[in-house]
MIDOSE-1310 file (N, C-alpha, C; in nm, 2 decimals, decimal comma, always signed):
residues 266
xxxx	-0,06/+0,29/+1,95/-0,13/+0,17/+1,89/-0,05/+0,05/+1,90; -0,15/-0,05/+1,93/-0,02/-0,19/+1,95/+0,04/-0,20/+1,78; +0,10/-0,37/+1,77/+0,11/-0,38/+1,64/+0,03/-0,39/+1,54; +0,03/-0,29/+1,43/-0,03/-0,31/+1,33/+0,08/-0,34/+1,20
xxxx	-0,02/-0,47/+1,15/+0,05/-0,51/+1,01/-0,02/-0,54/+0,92; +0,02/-0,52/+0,76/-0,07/-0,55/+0,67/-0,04/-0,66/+0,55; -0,15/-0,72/+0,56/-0,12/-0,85/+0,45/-0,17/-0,78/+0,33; -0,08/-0,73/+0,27/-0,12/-0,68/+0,13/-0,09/-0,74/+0,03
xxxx	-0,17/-0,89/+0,04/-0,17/-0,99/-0,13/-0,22/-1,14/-0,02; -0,39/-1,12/-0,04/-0,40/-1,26/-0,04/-0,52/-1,28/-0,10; -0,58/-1,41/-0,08/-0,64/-1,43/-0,18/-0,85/-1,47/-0,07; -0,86/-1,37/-0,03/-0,96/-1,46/+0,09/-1,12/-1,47/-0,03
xxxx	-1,14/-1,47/-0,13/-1,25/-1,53/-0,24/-1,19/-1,70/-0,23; -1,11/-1,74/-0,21/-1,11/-1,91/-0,24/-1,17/-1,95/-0,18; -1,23/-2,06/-0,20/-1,28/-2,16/-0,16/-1,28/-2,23/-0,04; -1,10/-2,22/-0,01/-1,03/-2,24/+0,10/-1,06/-2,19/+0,22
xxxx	-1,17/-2,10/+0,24/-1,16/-1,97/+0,33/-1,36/-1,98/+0,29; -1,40/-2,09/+0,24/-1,56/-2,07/+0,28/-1,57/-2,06/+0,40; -1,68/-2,01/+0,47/-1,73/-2,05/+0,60/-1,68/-2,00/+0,72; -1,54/-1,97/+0,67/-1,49/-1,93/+0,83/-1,37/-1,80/+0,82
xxxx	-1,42/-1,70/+0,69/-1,36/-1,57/+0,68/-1,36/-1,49/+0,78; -1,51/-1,49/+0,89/-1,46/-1,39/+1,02/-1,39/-1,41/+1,12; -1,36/-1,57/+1,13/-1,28/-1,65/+1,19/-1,15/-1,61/+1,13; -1,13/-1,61/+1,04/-1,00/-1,59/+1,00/-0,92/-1,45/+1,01
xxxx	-0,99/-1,36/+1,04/-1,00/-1,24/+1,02/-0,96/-1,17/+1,13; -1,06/-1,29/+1,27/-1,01/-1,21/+1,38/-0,91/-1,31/+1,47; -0,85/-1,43/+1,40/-0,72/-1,46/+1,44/-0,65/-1,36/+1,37; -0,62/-1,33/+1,25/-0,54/-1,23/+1,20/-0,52/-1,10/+1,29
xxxx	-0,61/-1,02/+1,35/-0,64/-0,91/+1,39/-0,55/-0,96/+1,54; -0,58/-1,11/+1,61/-0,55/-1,12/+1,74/-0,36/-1,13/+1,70; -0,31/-1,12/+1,54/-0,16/-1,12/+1,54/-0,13/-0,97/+1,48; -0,19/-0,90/+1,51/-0,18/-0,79/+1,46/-0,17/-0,70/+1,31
xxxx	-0,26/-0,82/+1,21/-0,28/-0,79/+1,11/-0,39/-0,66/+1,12; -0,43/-0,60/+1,04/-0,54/-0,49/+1,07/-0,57/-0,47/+0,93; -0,52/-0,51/+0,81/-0,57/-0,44/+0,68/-0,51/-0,55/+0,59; -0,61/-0,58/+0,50/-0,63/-0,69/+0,39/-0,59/-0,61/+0,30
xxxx	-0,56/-0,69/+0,15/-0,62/-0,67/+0,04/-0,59/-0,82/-0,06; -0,75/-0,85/-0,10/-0,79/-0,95/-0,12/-0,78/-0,96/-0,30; -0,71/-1,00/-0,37/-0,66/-1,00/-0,54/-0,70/-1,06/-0,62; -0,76/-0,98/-0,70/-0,81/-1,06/-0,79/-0,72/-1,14/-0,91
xxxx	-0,81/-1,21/-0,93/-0,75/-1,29/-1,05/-0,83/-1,35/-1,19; -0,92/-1,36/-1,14/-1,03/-1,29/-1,27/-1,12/-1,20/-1,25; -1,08/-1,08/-1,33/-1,20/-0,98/-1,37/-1,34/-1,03/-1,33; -1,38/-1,14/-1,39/-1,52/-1,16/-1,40/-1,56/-1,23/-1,26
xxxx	-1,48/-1,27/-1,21/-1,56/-1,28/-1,07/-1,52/-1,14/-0,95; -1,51/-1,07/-0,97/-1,48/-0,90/-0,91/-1,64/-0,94/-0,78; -1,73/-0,95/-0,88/-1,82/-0,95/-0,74/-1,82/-1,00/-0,63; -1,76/-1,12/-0,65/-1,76/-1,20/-0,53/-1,61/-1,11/-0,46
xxxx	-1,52/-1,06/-0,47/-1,44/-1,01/-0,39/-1,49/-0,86/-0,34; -1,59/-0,82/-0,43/-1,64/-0,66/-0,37/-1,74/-0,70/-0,26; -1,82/-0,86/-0,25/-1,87/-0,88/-0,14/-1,81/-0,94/-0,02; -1,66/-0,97/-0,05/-1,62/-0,98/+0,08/-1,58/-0,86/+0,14
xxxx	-1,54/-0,77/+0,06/-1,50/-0,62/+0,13/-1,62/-0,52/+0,13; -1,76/-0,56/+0,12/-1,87/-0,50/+0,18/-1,89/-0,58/+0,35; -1,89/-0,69/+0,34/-1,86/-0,80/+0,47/-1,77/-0,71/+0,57; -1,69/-0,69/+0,54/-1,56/-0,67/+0,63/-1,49/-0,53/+0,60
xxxx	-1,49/-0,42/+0,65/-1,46/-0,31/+0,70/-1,32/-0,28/+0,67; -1,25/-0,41/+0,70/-1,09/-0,40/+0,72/-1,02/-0,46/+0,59; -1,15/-0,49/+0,46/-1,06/-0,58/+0,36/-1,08/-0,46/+0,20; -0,99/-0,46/+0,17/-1,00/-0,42/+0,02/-0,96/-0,51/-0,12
xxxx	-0,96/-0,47/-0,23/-0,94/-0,57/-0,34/-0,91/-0,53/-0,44; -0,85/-0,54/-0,54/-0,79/-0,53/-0,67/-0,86/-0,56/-0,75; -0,89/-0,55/-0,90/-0,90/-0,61/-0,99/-0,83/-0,61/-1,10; -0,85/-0,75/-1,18/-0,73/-0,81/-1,25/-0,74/-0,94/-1,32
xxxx	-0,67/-0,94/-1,39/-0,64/-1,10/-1,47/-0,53/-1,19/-1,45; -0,53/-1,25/-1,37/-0,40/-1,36/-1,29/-0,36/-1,43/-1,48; -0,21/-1,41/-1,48/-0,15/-1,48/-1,61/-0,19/-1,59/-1,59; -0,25/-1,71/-1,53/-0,28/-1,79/-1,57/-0,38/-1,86/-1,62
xxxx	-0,48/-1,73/-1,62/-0,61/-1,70/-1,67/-0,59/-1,60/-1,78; -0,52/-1,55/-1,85/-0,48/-1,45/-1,95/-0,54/-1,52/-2,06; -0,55/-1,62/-2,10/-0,60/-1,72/-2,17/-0,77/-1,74/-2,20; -0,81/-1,73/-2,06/-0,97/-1,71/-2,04/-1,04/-1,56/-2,08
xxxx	-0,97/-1,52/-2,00/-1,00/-1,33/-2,04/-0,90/-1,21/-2,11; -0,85/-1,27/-2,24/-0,77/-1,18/-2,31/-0,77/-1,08/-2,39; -0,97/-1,04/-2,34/-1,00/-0,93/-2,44/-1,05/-0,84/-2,35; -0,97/-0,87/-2,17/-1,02/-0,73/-2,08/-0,96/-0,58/-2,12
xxxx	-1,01/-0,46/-2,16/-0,95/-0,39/-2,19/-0,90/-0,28/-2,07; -0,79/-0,17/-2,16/-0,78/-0,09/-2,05/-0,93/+0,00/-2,00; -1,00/+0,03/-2,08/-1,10/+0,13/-2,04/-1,17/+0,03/-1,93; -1,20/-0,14/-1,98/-1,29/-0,17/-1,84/-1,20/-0,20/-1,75
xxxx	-1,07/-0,22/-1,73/-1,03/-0,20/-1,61/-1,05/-0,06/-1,51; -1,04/+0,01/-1,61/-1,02/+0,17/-1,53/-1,20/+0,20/-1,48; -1,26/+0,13/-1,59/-1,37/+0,15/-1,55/-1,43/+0,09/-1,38; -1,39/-0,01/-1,39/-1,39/-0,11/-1,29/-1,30/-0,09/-1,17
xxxx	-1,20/+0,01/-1,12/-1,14/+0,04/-1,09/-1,20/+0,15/-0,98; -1,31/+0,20/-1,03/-1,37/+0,33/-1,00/-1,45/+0,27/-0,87; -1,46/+0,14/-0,88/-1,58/+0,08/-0,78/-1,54/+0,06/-0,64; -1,65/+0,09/-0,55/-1,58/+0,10/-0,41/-1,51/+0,02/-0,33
xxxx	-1,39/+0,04/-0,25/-1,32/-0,04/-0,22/-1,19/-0,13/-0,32; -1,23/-0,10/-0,45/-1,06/-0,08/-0,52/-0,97/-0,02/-0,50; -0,83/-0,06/-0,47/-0,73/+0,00/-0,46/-0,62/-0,04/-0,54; -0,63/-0,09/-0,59/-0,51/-0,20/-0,67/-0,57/-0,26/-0,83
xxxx	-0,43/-0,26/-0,93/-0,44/-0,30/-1,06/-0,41/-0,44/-1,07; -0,44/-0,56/-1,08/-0,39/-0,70/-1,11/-0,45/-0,78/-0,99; -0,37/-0,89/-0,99/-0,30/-0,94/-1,05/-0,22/-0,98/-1,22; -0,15/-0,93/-1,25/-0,12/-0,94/-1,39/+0,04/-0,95/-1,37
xxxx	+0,07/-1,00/-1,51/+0,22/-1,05/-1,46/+0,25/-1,16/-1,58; +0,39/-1,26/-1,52/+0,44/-1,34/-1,63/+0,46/-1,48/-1,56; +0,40/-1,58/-1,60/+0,46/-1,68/-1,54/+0,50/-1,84/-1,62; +0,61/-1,83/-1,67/+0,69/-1,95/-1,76/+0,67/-2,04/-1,64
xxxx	+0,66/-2,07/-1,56/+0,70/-2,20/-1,49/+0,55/-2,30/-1,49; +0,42/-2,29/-1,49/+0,32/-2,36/-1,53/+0,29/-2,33/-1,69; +0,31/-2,20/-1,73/+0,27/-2,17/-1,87/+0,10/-2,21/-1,94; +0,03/-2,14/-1,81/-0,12/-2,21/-1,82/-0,19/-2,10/-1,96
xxxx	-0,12/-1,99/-1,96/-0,18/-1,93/-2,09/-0,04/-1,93/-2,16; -0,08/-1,91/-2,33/+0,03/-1,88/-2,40/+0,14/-1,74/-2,37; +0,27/-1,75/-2,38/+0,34/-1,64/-2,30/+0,26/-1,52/-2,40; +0,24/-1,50/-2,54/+0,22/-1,41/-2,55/+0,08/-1,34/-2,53
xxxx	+0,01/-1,40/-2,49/-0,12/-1,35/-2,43/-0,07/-1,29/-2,29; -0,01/-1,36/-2,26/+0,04/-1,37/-2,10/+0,10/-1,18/-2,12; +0,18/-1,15/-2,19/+0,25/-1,06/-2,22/+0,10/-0,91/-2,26; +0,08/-0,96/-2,32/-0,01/-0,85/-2,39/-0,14/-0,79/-2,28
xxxx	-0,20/-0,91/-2,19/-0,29/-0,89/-2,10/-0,19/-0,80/-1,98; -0,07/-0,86/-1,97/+0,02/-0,77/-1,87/-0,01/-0,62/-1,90; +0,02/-0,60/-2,04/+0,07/-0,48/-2,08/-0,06/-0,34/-2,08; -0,15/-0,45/-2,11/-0,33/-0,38/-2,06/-0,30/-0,32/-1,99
xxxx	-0,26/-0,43/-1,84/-0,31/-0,41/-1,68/-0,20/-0,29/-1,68; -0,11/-0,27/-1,75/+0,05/-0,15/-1,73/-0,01/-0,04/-1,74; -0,11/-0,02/-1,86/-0,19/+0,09/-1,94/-0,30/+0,14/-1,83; -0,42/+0,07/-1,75/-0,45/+0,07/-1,66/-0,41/+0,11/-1,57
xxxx	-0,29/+0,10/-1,50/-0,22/+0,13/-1,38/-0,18/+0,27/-1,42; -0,08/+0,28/-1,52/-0,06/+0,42/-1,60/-0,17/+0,49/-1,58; -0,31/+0,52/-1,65/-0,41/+0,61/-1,60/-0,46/+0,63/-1,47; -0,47/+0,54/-1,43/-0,52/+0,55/-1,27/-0,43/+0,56/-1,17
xxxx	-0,31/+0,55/-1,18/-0,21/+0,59/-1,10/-0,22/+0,49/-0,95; -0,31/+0,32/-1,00/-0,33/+0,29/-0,85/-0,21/+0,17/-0,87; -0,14/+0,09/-0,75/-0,05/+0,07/-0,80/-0,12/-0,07/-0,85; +0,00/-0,13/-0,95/-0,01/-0,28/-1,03/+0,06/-0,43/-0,96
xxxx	-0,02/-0,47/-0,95/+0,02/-0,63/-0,86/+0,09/-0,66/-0,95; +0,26/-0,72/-0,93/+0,29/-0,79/-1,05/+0,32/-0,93/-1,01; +0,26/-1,02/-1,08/+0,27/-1,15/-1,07/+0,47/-1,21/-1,17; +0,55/-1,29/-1,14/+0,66/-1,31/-1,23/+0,74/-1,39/-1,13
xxxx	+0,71/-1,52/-1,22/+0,75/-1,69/-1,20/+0,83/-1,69/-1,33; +0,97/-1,71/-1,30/+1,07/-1,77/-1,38/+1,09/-1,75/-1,57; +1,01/-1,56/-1,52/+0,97/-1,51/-1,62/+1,11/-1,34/-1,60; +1,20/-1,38/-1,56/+1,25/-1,24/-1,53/+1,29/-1,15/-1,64
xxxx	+1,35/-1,20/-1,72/+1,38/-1,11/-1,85/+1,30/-1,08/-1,86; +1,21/-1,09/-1,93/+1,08/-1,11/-1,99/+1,00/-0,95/-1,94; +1,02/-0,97/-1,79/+0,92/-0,86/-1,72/+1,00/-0,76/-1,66; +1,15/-0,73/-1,69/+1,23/-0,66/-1,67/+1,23/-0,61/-1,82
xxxx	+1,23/-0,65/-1,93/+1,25/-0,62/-2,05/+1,07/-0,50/-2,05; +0,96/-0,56/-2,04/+0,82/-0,52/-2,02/+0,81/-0,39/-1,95; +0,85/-0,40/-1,79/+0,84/-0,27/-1,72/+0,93/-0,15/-1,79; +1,01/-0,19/-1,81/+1,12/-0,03/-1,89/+1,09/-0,03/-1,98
xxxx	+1,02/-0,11/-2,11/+0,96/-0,04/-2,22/+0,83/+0,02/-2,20; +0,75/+0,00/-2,09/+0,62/+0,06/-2,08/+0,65/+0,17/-1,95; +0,74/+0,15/-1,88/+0,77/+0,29/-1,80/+0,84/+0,43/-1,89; +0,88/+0,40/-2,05/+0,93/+0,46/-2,11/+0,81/+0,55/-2,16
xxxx	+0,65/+0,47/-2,12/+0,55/+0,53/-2,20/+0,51/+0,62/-2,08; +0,51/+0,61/-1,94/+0,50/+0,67/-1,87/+0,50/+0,64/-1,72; +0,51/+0,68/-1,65/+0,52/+0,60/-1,48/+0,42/+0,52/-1,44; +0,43/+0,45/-1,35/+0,31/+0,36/-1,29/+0,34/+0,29/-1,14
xxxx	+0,26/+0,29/-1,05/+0,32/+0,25/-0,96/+0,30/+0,12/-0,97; +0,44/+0,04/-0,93/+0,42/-0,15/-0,87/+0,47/-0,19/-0,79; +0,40/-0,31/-0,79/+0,47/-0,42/-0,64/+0,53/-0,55/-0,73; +0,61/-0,59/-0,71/+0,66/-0,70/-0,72/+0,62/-0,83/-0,66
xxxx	+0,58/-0,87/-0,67/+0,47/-0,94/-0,54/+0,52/-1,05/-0,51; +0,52/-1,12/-0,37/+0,57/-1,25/-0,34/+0,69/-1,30/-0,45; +0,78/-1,20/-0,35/+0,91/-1,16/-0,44/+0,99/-1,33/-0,46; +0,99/-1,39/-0,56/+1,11/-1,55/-0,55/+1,18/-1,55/-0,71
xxxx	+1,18/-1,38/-0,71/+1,29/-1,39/-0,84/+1,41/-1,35/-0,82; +1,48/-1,36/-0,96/+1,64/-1,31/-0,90/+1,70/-1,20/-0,89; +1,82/-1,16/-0,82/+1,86/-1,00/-0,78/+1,83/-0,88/-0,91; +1,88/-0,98/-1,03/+1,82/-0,86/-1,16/+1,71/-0,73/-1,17
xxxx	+1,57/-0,86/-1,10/+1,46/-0,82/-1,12/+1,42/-0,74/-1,00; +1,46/-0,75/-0,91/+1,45/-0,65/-0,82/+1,53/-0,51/-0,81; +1,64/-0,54/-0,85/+1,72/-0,39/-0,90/+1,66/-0,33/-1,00; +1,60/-0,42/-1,11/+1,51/-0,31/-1,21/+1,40/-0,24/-1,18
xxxx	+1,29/-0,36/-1,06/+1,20/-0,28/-1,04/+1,22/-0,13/-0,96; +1,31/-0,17/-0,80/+1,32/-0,10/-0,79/+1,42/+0,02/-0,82; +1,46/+0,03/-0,94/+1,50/+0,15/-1,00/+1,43/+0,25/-1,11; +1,27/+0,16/-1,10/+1,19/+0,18/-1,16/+1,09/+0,26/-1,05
xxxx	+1,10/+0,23/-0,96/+1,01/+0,34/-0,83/+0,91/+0,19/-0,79; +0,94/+0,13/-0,80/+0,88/+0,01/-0,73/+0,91/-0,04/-0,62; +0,75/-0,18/-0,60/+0,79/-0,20/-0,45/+0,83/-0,34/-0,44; +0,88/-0,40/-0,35/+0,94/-0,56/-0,35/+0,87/-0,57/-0,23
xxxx	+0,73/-0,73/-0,23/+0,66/-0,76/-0,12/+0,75/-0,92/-0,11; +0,70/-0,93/+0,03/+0,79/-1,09/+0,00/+0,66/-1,17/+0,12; +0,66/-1,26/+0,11/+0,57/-1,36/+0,16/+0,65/-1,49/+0,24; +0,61/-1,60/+0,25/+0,62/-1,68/+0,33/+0,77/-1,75/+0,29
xxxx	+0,74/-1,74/+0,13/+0,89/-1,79/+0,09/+1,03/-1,76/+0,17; +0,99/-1,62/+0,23/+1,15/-1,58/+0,27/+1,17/-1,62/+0,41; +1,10/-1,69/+0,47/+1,13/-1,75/+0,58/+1,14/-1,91/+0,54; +1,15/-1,95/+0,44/+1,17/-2,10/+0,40/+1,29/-2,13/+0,41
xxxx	+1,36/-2,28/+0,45/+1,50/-2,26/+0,51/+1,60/-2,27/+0,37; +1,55/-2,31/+0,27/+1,62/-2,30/+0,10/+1,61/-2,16/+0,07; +1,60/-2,07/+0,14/+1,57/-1,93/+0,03/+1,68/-1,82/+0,11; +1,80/-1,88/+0,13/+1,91/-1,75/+0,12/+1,93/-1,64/+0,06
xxxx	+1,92/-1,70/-0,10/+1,92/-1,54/-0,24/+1,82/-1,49/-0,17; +1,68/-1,54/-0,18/+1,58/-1,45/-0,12/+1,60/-1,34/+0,00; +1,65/-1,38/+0,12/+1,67/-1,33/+0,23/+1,80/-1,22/+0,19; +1,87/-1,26/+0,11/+1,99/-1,17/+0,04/+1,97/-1,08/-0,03
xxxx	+1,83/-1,06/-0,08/+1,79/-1,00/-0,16/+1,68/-0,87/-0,11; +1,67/-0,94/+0,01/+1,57/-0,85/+0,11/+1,65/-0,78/+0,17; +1,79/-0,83/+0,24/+1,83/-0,71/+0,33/+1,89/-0,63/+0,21; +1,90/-0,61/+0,11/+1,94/-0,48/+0,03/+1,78/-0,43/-0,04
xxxx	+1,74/-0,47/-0,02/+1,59/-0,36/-0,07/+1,59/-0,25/+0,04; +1,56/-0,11/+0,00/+1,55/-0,01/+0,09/+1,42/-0,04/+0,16; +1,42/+0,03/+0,32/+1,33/+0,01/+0,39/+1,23/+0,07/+0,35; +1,19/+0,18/+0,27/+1,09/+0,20/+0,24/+1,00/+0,16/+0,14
xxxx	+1,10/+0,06/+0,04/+1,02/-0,02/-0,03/+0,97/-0,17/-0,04; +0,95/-0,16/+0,11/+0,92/-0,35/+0,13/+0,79/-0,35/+0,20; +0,72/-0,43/+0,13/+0,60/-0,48/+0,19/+0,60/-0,58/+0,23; +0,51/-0,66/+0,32/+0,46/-0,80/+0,35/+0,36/-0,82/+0,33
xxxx	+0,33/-1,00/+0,32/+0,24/-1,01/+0,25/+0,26/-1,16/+0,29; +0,07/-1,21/+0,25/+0,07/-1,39/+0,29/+0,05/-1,49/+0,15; -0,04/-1,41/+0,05/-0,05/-1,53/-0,08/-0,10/-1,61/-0,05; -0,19/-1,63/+0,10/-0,32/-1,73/+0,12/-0,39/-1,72/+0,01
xxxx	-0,43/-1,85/+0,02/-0,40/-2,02/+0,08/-0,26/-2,06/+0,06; -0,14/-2,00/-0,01/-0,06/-2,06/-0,05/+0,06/-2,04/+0,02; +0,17/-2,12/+0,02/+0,33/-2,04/+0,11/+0,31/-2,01/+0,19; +0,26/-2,12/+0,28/+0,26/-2,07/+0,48/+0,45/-2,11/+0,54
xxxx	+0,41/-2,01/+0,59/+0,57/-2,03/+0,63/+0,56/-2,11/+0,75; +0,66/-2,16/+0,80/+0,71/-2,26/+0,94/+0,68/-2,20/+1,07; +0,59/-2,28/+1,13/+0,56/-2,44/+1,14/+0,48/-2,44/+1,08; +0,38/-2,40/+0,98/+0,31/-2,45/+0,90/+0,29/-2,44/+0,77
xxxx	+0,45/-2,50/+0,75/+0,43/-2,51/+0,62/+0,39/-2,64/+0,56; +0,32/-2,63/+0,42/+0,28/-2,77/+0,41/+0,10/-2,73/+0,42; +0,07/-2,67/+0,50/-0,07/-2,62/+0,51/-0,12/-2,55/+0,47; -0,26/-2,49/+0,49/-0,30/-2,37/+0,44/-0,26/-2,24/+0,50
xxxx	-0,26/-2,17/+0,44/-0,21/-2,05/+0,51/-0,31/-1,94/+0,50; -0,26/-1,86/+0,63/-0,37/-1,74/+0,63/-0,32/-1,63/+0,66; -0,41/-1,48/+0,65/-0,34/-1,42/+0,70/-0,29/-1,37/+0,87; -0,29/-1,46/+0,95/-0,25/-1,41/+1,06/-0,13/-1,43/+1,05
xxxx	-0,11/-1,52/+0,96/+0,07/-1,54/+0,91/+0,16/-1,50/+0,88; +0,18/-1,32/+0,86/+0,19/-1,27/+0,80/+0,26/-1,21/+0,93; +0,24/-1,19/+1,06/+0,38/-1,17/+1,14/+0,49/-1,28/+1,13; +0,40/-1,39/+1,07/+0,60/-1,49/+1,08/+0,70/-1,47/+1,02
xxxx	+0,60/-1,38/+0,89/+0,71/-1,33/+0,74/+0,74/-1,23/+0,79; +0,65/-1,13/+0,87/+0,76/-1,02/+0,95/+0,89/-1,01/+1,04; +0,85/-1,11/+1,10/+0,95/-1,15/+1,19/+1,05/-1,19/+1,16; +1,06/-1,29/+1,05/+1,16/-1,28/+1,00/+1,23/-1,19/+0,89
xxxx	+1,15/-1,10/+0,83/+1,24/-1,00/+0,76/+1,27/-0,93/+0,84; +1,22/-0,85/+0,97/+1,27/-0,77/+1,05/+1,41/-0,83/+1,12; +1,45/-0,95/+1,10/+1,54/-1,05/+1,15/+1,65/-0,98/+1,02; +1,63/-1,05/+0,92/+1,68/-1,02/+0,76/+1,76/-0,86/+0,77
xxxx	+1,66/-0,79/+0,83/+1,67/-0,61/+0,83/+1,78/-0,55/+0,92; +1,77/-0,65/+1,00/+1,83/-0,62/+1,19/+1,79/-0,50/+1,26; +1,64/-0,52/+1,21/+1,58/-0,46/+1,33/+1,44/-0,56/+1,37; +1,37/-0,46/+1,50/+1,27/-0,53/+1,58/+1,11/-0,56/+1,49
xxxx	+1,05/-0,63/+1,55/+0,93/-0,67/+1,50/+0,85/-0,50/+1,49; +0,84/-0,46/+1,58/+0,73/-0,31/+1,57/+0,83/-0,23/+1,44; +0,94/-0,19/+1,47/+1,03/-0,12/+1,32/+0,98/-0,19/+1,15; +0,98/-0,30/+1,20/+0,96/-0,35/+1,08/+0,81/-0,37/+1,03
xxxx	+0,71/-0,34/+1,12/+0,54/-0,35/+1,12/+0,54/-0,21/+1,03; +0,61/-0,11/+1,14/+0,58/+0,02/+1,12/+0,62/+0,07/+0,99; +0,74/+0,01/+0,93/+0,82/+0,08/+0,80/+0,70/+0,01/+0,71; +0,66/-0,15/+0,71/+0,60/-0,18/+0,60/+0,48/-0,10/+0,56
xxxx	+0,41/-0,12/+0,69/+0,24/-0,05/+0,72/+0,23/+0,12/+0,59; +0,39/+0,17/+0,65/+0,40/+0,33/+0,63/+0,40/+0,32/+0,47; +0,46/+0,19/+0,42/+0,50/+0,18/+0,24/+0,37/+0,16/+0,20; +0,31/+0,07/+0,27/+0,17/+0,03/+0,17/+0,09/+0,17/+0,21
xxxx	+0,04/+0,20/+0,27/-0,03/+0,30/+0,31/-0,01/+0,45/+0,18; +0,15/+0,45/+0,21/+0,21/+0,56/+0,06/+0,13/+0,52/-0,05; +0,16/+0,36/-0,07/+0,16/+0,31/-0,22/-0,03/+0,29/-0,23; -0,10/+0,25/-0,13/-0,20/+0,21/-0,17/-0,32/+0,34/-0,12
xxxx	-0,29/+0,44/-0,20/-0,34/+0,57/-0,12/-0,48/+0,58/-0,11; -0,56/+0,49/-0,15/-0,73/+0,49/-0,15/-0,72/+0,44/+0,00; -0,66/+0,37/+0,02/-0,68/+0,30/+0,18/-0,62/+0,42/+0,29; -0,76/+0,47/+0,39/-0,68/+0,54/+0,46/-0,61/+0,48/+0,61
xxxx	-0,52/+0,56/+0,64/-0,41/+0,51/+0,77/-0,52/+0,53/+0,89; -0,58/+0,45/+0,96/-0,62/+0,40/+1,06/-0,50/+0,48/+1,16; -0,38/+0,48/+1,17/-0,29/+0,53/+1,26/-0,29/+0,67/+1,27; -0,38/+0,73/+1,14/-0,31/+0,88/+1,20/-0,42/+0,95/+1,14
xx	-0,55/+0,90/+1,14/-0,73/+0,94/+1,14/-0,74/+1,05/+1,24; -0,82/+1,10/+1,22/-0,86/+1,19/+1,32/-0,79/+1,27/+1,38
């Protein structure tokens, strides 16, 4: 099979992406993307992302309360997540997470909706998107008191924290995704921080609309983008672009076990 790669965290329900999602979909496909998963960020619009992945064959979705909405929807519980969870084409818990650097809900809602989505992830064993902006204690302190209650799988998502939080998670059986940031020419720690993550626990990922990496940064971003972030962590890794498709593809595929492997069907 040529290259296959997977943008596992973006956001294709925006607004950004009216009109021209099959367009987008099959430039992605022409860079060797082959499998979405489209994140939620509020619960209550779930429908509109379960209709893009009725649309489209190749896209899946999460559901979840983006921390900066923890504020709007603070009384999602664990049962309707799990409930909600059950629906077709979910594979993933969150977005949920911590983020001090806008502080669009209060941290401790921020905290407590996290801890829901932990509980959630906990029963359903699917893994938890973690959102965590300049919130690292905070969510290093969170994961080991709620992994204490019992395991759960996560991602660390569009990884731009510091080495702390990545040694926690992954010593926690977590995964570190990194996005466009780590091809930004300011992000050394980042890139420092990627070549010691083990190869089995790294994913890629785009965070469209947001963090297009070069030459188009500054723009919107999509997922066909998502080989530039490879390309350059396979750079980061010192190895080739296919090594580095193939290790990611193999992690998400482990971690997101509702999605089956297209590579090795039949």
């Amino acid at each position: 099979m040529s290259l296959f790669l997977v943008d596992s965290h973006c956001h294709l329900d925006f607004p950004d992406f009216d009109g021209e999602r099959a367009d987008l979909i099959a430039r992605a496909r022409d860079n060797g993307v082959q499998r979405f998963v489209t994140i939620s960020t509020f619960v209550s619009k779930l429908d509109r992302l379960l209709a893009i992945t009725r649309e489209f064959d190749e896209v899946y979705a999460s559901v979840g309360t983006h921390p900066h909405n923890a504020a709007a929807e603070p009384d999602v519980s664990v049962a309707q997540l799990v409930e909600l969870s059950g629906r077709d084409k979910i594979v993933a818990i969150g977005e949920a997470g911590l983020d001090y650097h806008y502080d669009k809900s209060p941290r401790d809602v921020q905290a407590e909706v996290f801890r829901t989505h932990i509980a959630a992830a906990r029963e359903t064993q699917l893994p938890l998107v973690i959102h965590a902006r300049q919130a690292d204690e905070d969510v290093i302190r969170i994961l080991e008191e709620e992994s204490g209650k019992g395991a759960f799988p996560f991602i660390l998502h569009c990884f731009s924290s510091g080495r702390a939080l990545a040694e926690a998670g992954l010593a926690l059986g977590g995964y570190v995704s990194f996005s466009g940031i780590l091809t930004f020419k300011n992000s050394e720690d980042i890139r420092a921080i990627a070549a010691d993550v083990p190869m089995e626990r790294l994913l890629v990922e785009t965070d469209a609309p947001y963090l297009a990496p070069p030459p188009h940064r500054g723009k919107r971003n999509e997922p066909a983008h998502t080989r530039l972030t490879a390309e350059v962590l396979a750079g980061v890794k010192g190895v080739d672009l296919d090594t580095i498709a193939r290790q990611t593809s193999d992690n998400f595929f482990r971690l997101f076990e509702r999605i089956e492997d297209p590579r090795t069907a039949g």
